[in-house]
mmCIF file of the N, C-alpha and C atoms, coordinates in Angstrom:
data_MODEL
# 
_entry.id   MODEL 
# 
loop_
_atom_site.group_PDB 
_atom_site.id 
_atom_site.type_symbol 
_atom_site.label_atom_id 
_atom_site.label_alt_id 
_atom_site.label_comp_id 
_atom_site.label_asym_id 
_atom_site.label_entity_id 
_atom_site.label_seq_id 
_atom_site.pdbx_PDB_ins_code 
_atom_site.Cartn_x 
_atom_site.Cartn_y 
_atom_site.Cartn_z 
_atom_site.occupancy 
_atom_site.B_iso_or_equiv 
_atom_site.pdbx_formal_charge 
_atom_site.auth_seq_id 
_atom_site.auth_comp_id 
_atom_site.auth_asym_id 
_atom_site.auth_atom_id 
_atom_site.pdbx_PDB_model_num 
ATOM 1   N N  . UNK A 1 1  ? 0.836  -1.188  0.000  1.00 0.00 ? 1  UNK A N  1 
ATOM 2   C CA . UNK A 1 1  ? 0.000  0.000   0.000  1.00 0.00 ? 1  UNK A CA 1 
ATOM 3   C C  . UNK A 1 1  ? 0.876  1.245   0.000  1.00 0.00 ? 1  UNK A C  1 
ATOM 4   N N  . UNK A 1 2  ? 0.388  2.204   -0.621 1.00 0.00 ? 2  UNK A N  1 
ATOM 5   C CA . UNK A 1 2  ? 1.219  3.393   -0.557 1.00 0.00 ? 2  UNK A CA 1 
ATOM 6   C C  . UNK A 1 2  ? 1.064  4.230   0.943  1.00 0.00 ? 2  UNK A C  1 
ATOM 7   N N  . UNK A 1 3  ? 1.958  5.187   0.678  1.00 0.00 ? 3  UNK A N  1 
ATOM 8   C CA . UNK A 1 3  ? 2.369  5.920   1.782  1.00 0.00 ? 3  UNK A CA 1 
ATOM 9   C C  . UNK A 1 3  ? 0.847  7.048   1.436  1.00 0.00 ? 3  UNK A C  1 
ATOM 10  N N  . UNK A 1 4  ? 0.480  7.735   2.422  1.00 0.00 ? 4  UNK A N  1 
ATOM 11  C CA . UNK A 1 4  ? -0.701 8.260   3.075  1.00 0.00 ? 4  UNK A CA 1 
ATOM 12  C C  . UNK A 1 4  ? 0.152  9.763   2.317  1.00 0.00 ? 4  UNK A C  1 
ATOM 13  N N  . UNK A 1 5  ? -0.350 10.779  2.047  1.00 0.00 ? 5  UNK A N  1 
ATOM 14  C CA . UNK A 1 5  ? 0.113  12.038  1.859  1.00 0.00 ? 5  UNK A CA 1 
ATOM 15  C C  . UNK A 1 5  ? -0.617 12.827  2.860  1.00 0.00 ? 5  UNK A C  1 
ATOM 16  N N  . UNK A 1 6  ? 0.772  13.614  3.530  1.00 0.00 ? 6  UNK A N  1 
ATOM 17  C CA . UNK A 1 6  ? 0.844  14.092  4.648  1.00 0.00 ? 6  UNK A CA 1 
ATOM 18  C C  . UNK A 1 6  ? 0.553  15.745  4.411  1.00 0.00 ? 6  UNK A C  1 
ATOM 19  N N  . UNK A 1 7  ? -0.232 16.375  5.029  1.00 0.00 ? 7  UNK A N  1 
ATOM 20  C CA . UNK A 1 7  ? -0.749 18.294  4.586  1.00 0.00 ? 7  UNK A CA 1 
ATOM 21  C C  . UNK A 1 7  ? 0.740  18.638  6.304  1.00 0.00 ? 7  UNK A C  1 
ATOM 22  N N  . UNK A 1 8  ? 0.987  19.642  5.599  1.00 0.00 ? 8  UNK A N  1 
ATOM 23  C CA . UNK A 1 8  ? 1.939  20.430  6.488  1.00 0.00 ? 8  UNK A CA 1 
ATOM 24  C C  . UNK A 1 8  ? 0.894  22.122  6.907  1.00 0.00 ? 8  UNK A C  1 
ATOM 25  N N  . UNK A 1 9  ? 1.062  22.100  8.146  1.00 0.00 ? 9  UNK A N  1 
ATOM 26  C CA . UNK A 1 9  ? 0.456  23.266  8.747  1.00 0.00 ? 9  UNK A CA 1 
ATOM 27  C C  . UNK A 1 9  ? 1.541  23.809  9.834  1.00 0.00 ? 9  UNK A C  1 
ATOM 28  N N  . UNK A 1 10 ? 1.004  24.946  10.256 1.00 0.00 ? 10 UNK A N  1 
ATOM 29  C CA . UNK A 1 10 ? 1.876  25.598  11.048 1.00 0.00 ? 10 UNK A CA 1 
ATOM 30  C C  . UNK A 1 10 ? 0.786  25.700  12.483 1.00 0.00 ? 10 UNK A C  1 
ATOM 31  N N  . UNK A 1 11 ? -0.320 25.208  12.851 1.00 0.00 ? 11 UNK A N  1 
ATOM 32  C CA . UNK A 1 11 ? -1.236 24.961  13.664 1.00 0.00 ? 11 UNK A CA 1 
ATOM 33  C C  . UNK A 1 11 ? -1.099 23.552  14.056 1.00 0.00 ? 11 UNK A C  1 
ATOM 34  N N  . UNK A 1 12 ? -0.630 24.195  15.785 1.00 0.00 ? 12 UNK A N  1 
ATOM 35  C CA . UNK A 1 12 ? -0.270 22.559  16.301 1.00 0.00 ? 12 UNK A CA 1 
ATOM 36  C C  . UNK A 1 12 ? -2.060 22.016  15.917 1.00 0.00 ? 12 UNK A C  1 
ATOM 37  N N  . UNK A 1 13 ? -2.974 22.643  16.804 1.00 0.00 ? 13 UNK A N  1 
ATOM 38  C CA . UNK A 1 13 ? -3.860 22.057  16.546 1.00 0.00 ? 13 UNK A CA 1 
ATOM 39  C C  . UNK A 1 13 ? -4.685 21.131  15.117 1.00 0.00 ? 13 UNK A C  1 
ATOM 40  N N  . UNK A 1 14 ? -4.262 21.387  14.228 1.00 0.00 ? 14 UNK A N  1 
ATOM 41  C CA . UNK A 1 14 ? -4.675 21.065  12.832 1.00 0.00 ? 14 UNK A CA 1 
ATOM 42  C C  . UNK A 1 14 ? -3.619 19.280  12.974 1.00 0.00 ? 14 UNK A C  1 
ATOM 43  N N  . UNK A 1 15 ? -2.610 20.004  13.029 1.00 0.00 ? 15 UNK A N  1 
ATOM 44  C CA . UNK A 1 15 ? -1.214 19.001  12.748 1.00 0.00 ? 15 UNK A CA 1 
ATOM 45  C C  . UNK A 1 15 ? -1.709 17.652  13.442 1.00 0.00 ? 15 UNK A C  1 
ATOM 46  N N  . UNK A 1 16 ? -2.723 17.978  15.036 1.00 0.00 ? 16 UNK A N  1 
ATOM 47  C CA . UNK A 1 16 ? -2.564 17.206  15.903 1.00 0.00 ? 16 UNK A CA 1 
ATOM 48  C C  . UNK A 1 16 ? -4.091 16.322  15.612 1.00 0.00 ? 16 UNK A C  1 
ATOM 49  N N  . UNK A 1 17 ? -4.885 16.547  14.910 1.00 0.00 ? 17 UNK A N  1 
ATOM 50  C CA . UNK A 1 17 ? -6.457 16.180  14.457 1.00 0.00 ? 17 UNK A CA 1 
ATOM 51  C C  . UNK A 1 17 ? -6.351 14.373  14.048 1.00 0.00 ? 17 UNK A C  1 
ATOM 52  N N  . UNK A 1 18 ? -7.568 14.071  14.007 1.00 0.00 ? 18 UNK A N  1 
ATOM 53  C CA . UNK A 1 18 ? -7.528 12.903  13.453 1.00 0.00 ? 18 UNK A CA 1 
ATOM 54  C C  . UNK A 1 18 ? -7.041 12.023  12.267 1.00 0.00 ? 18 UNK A C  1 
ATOM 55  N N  . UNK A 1 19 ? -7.187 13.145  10.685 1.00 0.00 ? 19 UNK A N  1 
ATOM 56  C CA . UNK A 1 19 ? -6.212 12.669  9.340  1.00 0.00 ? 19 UNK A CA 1 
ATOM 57  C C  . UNK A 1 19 ? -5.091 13.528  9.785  1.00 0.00 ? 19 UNK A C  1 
ATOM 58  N N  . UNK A 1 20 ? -4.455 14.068  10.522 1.00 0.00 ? 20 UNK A N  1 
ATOM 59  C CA . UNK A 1 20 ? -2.841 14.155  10.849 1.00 0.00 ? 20 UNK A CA 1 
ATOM 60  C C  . UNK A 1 20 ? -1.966 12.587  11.202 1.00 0.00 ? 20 UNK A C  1 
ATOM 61  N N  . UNK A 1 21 ? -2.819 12.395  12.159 1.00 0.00 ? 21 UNK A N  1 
ATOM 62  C CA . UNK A 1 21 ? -2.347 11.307  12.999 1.00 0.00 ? 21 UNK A CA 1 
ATOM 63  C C  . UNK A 1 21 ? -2.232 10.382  12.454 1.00 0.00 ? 21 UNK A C  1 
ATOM 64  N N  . UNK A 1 22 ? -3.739 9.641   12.056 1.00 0.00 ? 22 UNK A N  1 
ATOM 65  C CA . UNK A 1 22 ? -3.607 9.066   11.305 1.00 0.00 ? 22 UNK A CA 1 
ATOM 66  C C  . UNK A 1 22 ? -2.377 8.678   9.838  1.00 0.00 ? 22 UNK A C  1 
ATOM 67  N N  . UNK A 1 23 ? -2.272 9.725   8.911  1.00 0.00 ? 23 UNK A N  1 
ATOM 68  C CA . UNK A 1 23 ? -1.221 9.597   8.149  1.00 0.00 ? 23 UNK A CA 1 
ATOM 69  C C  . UNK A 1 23 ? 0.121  9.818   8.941  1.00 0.00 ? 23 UNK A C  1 
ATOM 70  N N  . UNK A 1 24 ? 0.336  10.183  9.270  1.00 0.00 ? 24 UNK A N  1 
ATOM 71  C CA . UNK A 1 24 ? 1.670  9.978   10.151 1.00 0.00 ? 24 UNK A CA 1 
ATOM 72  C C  . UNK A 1 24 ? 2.038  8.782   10.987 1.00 0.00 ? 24 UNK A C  1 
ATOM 73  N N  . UNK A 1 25 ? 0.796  8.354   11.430 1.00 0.00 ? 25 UNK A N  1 
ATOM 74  C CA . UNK A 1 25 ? 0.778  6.584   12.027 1.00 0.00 ? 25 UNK A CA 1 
ATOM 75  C C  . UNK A 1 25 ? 1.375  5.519   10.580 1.00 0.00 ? 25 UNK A C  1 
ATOM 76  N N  . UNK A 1 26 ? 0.286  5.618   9.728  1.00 0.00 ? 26 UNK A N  1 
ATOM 77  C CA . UNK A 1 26 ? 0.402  4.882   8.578  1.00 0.00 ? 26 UNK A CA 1 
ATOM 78  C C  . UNK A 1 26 ? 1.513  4.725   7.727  1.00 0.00 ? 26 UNK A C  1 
ATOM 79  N N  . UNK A 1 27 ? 1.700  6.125   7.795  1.00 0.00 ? 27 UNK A N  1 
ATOM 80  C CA . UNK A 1 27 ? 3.506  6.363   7.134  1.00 0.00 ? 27 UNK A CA 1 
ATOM 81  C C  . UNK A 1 27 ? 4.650  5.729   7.848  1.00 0.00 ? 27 UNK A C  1 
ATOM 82  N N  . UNK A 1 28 ? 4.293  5.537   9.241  1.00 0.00 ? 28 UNK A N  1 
ATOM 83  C CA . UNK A 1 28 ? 5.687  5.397   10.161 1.00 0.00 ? 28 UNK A CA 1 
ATOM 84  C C  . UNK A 1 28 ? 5.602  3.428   9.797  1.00 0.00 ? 28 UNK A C  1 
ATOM 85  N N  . UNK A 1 29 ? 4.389  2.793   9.627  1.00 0.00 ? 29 UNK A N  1 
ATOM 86  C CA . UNK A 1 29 ? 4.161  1.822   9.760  1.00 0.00 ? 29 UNK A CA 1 
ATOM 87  C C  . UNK A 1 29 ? 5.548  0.896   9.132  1.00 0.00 ? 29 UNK A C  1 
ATOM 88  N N  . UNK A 1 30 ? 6.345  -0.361  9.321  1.00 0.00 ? 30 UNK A N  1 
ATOM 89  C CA . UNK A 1 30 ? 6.913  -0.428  8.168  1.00 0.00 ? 30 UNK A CA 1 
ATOM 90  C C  . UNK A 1 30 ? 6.343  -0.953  6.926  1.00 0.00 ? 30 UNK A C  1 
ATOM 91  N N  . UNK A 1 31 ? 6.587  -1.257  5.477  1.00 0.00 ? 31 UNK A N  1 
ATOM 92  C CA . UNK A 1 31 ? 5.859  -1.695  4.650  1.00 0.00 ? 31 UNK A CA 1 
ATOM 93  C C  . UNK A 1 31 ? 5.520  -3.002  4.216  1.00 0.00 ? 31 UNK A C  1 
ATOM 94  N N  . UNK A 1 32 ? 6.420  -3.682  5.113  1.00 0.00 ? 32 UNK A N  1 
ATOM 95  C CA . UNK A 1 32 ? 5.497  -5.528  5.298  1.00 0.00 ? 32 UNK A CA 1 
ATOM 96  C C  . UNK A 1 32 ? 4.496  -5.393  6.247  1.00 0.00 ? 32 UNK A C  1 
ATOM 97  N N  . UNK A 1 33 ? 4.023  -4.627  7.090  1.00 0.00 ? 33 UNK A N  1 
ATOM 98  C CA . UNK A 1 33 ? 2.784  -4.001  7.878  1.00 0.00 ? 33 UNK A CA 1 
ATOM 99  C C  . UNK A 1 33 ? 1.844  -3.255  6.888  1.00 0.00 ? 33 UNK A C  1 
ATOM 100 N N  . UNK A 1 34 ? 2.177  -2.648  6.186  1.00 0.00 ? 34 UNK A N  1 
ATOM 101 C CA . UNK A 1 34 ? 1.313  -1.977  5.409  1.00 0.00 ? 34 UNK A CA 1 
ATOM 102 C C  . UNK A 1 34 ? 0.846  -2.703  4.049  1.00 0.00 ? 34 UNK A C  1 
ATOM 103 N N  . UNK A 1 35 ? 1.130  -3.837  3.570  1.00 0.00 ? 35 UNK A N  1 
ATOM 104 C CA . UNK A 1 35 ? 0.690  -4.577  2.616  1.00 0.00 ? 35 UNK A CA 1 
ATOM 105 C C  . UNK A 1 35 ? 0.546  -5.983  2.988  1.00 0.00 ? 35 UNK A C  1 
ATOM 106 N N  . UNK A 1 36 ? -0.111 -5.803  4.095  1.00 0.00 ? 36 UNK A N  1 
ATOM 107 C CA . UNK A 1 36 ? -0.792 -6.602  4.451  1.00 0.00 ? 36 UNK A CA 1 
ATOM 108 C C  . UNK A 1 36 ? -1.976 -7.080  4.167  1.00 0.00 ? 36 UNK A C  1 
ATOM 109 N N  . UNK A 1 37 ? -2.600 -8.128  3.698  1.00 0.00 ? 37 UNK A N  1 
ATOM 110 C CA . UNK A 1 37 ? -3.967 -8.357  2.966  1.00 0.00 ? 37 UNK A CA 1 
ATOM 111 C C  . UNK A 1 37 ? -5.214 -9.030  3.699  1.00 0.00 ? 37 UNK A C  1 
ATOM 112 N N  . UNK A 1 38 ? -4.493 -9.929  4.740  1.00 0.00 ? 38 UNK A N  1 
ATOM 113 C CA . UNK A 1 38 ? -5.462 -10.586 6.065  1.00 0.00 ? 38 UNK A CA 1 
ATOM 114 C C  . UNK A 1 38 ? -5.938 -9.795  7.158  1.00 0.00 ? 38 UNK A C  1 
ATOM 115 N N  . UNK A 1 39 ? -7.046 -9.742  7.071  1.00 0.00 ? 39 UNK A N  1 
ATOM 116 C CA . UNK A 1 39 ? -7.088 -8.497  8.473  1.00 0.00 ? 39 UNK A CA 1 
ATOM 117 C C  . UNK A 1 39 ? -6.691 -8.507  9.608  1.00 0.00 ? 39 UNK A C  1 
ATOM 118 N N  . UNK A 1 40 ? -6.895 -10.062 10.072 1.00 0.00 ? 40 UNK A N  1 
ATOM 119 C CA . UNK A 1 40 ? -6.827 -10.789 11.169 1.00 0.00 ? 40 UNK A CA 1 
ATOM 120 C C  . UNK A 1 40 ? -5.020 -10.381 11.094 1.00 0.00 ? 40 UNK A C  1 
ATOM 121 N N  . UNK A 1 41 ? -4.796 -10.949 10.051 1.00 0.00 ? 41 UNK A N  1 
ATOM 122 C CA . UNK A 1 41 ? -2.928 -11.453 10.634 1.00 0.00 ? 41 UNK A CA 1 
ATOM 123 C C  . UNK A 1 41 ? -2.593 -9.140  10.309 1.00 0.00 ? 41 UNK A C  1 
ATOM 124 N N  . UNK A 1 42 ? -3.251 -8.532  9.946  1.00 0.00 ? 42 UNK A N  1 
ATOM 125 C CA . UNK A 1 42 ? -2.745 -7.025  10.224 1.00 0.00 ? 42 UNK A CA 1 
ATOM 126 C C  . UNK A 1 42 ? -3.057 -6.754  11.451 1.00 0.00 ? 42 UNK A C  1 
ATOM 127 N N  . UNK A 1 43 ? -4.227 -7.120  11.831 1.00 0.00 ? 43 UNK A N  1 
ATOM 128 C CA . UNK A 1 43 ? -4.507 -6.380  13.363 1.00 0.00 ? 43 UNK A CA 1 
ATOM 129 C C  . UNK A 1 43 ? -3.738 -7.126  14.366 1.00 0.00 ? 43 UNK A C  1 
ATOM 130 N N  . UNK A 1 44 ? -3.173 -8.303  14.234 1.00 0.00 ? 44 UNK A N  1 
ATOM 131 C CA . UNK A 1 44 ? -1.922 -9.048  15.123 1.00 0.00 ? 44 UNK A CA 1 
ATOM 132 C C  . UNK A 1 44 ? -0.753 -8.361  15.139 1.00 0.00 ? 44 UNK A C  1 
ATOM 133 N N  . UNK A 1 45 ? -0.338 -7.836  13.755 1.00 0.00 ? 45 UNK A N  1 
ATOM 134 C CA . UNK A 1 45 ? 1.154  -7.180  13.375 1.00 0.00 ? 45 UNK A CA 1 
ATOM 135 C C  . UNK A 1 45 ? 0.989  -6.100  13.800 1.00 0.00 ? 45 UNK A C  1 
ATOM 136 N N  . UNK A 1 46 ? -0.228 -4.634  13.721 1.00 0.00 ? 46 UNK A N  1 
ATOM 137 C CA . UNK A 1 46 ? 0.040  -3.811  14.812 1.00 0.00 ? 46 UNK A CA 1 
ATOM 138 C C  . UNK A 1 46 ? 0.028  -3.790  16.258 1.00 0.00 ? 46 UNK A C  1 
ATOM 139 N N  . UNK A 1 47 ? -1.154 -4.865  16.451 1.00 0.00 ? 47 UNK A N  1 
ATOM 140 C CA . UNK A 1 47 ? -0.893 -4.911  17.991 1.00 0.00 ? 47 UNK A CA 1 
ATOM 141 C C  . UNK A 1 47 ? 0.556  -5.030  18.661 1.00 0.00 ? 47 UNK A C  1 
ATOM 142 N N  . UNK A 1 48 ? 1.396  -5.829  17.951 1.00 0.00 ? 48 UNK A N  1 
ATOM 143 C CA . UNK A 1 48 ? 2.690  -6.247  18.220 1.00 0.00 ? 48 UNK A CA 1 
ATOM 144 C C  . UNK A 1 48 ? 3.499  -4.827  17.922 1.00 0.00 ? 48 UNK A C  1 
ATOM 145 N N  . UNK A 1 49 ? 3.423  -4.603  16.615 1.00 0.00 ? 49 UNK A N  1 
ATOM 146 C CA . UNK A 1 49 ? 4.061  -3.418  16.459 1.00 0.00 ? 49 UNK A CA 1 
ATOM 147 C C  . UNK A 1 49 ? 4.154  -2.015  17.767 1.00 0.00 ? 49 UNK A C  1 
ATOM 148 N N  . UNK A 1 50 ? 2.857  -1.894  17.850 1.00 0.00 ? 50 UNK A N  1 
ATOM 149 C CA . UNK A 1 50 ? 2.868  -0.745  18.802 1.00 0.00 ? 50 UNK A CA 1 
ATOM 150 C C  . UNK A 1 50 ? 2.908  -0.777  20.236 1.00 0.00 ? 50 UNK A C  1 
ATOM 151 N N  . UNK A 1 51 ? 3.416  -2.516  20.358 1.00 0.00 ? 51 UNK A N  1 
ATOM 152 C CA . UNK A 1 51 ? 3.413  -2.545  21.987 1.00 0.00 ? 51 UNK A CA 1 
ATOM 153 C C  . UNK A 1 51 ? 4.895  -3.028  22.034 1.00 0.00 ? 51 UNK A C  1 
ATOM 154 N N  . UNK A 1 52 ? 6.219  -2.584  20.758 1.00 0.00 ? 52 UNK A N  1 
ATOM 155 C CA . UNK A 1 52 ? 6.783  -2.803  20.997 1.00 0.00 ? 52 UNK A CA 1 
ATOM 156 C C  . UNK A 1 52 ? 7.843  -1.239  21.696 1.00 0.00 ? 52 UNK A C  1 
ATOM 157 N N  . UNK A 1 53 ? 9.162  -0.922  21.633 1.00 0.00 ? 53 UNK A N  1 
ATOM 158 C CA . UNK A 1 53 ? 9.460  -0.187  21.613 1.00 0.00 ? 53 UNK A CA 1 
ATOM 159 C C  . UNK A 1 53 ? 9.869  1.292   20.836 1.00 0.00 ? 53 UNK A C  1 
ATOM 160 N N  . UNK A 1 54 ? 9.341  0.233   18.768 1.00 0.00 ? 54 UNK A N  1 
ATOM 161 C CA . UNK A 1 54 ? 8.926  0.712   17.774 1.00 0.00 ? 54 UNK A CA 1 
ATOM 162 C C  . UNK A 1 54 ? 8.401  2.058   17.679 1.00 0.00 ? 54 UNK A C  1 
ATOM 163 N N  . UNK A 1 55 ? 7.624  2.363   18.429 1.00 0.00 ? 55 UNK A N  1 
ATOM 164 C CA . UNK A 1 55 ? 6.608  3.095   18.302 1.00 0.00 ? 55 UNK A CA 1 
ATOM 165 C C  . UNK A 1 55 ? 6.052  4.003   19.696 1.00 0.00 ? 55 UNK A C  1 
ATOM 166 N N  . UNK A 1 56 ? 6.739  4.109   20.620 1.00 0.00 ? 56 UNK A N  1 
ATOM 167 C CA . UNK A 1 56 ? 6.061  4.620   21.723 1.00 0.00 ? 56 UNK A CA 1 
ATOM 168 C C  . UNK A 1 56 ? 5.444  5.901   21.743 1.00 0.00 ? 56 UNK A C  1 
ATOM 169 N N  . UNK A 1 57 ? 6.144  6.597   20.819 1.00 0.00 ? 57 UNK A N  1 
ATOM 170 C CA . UNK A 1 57 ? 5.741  8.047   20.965 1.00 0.00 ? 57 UNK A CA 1 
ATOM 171 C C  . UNK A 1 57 ? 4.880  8.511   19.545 1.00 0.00 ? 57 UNK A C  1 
ATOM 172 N N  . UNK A 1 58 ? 4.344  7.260   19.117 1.00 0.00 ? 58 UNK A N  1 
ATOM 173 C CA . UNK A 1 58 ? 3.664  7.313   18.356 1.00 0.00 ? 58 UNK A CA 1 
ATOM 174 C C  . UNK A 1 58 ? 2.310  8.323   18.477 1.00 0.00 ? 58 UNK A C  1 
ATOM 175 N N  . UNK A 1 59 ? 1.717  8.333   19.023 1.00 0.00 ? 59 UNK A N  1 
ATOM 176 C CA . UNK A 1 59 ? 0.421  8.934   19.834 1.00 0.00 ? 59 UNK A CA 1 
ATOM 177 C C  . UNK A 1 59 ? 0.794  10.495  19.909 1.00 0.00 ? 59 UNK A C  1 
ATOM 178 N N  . UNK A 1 60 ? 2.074  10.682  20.701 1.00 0.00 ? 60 UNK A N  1 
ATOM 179 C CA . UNK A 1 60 ? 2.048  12.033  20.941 1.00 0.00 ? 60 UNK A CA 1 
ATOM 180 C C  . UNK A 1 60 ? 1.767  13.042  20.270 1.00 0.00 ? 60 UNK A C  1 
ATOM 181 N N  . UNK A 1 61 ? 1.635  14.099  20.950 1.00 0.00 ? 61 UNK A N  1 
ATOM 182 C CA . UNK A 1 61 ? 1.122  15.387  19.902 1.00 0.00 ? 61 UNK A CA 1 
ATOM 183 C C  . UNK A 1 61 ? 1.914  16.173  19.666 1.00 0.00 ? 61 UNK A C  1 
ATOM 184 N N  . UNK A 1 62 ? 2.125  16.426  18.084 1.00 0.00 ? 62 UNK A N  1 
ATOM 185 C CA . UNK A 1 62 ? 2.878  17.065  17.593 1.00 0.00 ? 62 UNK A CA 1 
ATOM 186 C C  . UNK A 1 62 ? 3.308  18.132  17.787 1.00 0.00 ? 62 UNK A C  1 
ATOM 187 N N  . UNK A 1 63 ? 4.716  18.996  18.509 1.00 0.00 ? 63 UNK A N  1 
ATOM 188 C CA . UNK A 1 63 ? 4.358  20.235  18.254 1.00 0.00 ? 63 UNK A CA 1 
ATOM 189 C C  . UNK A 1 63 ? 5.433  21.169  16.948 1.00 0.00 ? 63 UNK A C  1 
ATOM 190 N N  . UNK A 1 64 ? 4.399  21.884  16.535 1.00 0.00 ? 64 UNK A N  1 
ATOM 191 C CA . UNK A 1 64 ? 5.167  22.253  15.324 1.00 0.00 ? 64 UNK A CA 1 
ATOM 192 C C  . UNK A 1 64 ? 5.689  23.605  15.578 1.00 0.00 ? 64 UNK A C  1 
ATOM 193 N N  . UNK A 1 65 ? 5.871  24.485  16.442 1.00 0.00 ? 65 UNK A N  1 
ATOM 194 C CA . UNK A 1 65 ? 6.601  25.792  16.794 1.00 0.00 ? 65 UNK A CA 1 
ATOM 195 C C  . UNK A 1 65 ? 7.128  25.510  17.863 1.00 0.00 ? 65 UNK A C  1 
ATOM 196 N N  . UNK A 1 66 ? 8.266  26.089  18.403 1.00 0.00 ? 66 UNK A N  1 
ATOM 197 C CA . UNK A 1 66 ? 8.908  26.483  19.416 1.00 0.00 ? 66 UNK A CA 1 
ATOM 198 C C  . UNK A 1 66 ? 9.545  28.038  20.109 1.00 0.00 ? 66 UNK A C  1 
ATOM 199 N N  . UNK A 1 67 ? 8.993  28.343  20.945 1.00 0.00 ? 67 UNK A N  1 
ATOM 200 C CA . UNK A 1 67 ? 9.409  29.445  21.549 1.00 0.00 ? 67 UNK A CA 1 
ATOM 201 C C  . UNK A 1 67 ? 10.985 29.455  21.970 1.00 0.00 ? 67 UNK A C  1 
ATOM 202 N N  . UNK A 1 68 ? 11.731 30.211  22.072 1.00 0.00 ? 68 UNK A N  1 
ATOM 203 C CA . UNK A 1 68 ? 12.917 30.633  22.337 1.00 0.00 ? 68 UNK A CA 1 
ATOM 204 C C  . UNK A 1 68 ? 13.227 30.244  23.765 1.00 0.00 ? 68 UNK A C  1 
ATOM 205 N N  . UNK A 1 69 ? 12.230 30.179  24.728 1.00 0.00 ? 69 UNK A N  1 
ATOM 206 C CA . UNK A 1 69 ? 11.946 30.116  25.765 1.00 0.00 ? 69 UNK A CA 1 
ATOM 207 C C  . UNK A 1 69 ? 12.132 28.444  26.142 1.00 0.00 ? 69 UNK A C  1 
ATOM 208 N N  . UNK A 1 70 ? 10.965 27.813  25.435 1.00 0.00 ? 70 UNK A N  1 
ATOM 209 C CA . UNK A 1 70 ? 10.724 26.250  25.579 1.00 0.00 ? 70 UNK A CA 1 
ATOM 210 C C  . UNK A 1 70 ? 12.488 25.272  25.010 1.00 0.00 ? 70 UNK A C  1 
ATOM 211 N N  . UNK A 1 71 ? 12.860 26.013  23.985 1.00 0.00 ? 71 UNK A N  1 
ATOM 212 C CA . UNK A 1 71 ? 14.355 25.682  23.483 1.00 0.00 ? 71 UNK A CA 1 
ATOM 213 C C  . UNK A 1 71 ? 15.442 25.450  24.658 1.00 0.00 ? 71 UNK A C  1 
ATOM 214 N N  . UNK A 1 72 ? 15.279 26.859  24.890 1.00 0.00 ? 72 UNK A N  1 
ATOM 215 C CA . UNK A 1 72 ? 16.438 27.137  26.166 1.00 0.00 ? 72 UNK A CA 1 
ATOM 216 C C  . UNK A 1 72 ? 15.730 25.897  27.475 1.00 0.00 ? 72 UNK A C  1 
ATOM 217 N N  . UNK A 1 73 ? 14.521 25.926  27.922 1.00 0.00 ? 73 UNK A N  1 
ATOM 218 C CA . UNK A 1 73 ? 14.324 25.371  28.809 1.00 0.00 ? 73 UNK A CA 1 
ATOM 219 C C  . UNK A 1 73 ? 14.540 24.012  28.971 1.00 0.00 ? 73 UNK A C  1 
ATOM 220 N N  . UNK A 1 74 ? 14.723 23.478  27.845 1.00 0.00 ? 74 UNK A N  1 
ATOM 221 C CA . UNK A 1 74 ? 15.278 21.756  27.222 1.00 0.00 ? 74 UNK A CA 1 
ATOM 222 C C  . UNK A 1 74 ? 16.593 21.695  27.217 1.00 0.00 ? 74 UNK A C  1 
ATOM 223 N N  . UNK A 1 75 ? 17.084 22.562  27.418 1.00 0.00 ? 75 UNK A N  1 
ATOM 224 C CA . UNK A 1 75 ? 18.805 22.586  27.092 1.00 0.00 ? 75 UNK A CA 1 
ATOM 225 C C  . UNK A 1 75 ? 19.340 22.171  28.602 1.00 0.00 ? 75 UNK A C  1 
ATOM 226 N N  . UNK A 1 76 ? 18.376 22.487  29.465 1.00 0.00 ? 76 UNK A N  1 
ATOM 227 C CA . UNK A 1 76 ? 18.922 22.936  30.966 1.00 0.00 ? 76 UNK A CA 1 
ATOM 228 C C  . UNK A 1 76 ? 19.903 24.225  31.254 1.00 0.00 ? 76 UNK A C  1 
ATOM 229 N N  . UNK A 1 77 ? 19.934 25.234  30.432 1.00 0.00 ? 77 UNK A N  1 
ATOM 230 C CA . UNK A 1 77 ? 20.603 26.538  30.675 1.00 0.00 ? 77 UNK A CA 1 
ATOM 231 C C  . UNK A 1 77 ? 20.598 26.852  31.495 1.00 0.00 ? 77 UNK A C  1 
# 
């Protein structure tokens, strides 16, 4: 299956919506997961997939700006 085409925004909120996620899940998938044809044996391969270490931060929400502030505060300055 092909790769999902991904919209670029500058709104975490948009970025972070349901077809964000979604294509960004699908994309990360690898592609013996994604051409998969059994449903049964796909919904086994993600379960596995995403309960491995593969994928943990899969879910999280994107953020697409950073303040000068939040930068420095990651650095431990």
């Amino acid at each position: 299956m092909a790769l999902v085409k991904q919209t670029h925004s500058k709104s975490s909120l948009y970025m972070n919506c349901i077809t964000c996620k979604f294509s960004r899940l699908w994309n990360d998938l690898p592609q013996s997961i994604r051409t998969i044809e059994s449903l049964p044996l796909f919904v086994r391969c993600i379960d596995a997939y995403y309960s491995s270490e593969n994928a943990l931060n899969a879910l999280e929400p994107v953020s697409v700006s950073h303040s000068t502030s939040d930068i420095l505060g990651t650095l431990n300055v």
